[in-house]
C-alpha positions in Angstrom: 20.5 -32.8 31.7 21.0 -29.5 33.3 23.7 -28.4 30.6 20.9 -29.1 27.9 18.6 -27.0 30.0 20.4 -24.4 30.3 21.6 -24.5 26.7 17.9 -24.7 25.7 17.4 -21.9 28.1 19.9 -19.6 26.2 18.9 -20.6 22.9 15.0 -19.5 23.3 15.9 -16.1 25.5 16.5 -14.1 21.5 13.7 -16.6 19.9 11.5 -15.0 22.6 12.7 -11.3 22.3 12.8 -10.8 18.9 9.2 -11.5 18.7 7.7 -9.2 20.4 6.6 -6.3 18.5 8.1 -2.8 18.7 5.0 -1.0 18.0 4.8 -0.2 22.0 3.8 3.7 22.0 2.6 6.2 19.7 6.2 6.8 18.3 6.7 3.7 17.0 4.7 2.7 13.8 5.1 -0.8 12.3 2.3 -0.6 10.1 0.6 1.6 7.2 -3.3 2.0 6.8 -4.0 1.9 3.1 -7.5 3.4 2.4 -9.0 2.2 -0.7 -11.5 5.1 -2.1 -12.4 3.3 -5.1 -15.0 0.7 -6.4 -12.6 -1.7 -7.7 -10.1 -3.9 -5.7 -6.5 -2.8 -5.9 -2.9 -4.4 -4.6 -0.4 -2.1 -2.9 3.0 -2.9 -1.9 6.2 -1.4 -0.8 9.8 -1.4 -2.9 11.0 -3.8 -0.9 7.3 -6.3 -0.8 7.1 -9.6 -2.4 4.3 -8.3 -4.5 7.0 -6.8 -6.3 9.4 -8.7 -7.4 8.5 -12.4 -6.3 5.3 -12.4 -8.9 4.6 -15.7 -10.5 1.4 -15.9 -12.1 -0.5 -17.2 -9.1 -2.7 -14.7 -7.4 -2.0 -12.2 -4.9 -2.0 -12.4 -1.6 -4.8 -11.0 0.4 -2.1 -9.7 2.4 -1.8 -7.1 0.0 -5.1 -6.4 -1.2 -7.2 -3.6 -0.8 -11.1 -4.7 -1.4 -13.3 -1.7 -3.0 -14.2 1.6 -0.1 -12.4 -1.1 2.5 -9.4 -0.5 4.7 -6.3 -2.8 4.6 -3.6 -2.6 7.4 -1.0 -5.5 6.4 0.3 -4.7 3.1 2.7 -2.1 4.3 3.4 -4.2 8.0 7.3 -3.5 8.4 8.3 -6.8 9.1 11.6 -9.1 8.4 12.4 -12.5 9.7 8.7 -12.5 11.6 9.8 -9.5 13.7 8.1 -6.2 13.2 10.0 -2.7 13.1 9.5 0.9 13.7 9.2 3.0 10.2 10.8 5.4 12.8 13.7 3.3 12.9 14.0 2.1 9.4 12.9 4.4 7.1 16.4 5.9 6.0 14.7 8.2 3.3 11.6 8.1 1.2 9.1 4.8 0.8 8.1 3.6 -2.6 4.5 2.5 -2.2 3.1 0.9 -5.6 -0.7 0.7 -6.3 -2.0 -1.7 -8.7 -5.4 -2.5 -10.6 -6.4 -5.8 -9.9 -7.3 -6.2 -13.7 -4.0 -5.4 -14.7 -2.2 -7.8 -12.6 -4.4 -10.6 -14.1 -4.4 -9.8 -17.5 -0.5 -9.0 -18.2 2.6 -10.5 -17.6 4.7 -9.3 -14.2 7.0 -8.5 -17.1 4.8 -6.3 -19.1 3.9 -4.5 -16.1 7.0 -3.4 -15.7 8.1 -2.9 -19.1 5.2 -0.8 -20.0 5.2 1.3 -16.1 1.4 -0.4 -15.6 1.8 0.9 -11.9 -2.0 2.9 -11.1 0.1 5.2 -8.2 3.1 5.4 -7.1 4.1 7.4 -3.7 7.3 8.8 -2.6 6.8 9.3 0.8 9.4 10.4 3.6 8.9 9.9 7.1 7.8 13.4 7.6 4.8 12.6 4.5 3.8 9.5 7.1 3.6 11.6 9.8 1.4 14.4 8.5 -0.7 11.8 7.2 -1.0 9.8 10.9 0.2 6.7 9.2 -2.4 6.7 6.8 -2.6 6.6 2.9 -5.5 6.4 0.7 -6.2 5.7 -3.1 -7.2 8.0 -5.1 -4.6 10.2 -2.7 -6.6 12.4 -0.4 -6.3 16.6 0.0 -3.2 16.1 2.6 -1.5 14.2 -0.3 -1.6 17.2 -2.9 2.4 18.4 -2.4 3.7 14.7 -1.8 5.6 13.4 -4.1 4.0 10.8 -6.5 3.2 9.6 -9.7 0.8 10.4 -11.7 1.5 13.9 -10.2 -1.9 14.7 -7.7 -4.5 15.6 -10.0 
């Protein structure tokens, strides 16, 4: 009985640390604020988010929707295996955050919408962009935004 205790014991010590959250001081940032400026209720999602590339004709998530002149902090949460991470740490170069209509994503094929580029913003950002911006993005893409990369190019 003691060997499975201690065996249990070992087993839940990294279950226990690797959830804890690294988002412990201001230079560690798990998360993205996306502002949503608009009147109509976009979807926003990294490269690497299941919004993306795991699309199969049910709806979205709520976790990556952005309701009209509302705020939404989980669609760009940095987070693998339920641990979250530092963009500090993991960001290696530039993030690809995609902005979609709602409308689109109902009415066409996650095929078409690739095919035919139906992406309403795209942002290239680098962890230097993130940092100007205090970990805060916003469609349409505020003054701050004007020399970040993106596409369409700011207006």
């Amino acid at each position: 009985m003691r060997k499975f205790r201690i065996v249990l014991i070992l087993l839940l010590i990294p279950i226990i640390m690797g959830s804890r959250c690294e988002n412990d001081d201001e230079n560690c940032h798990d998360r993205i604020d996306f502002l949503n400026k608009t009147s109509r209720t976009l979807y926003v999602g990294s490269e690497d988010s299941a919004i993306l590339f795991r699309y199969n004709g049910s709806p979205y998530s709520d976790w990556y929707k952005a309701l009209p002149n509302e705020k939404n902090n989980t669609a760009l949460f940095n987070v693998m295996s339920g641990r979250s991470y530092c963009y500090e740490n993991t960001l290696k170069d530039t993030l690809y955050v995609f902005i979609f209509e709602e409308d689109v994503l109902a009415n066409h094929s996650w095929a078409d919408v690739v095919d035919k580029n139906l992406v309403l913003q795209r942002y290239n950002l680098s962890l230097q962009d993130l940092q100007q911006l205090n970990w805060q993005i916003s469609y349409p893409p505020s003054e701050l935004m004007k020399d970040m990369k993106m596409y369409p190019p700011f207006p």
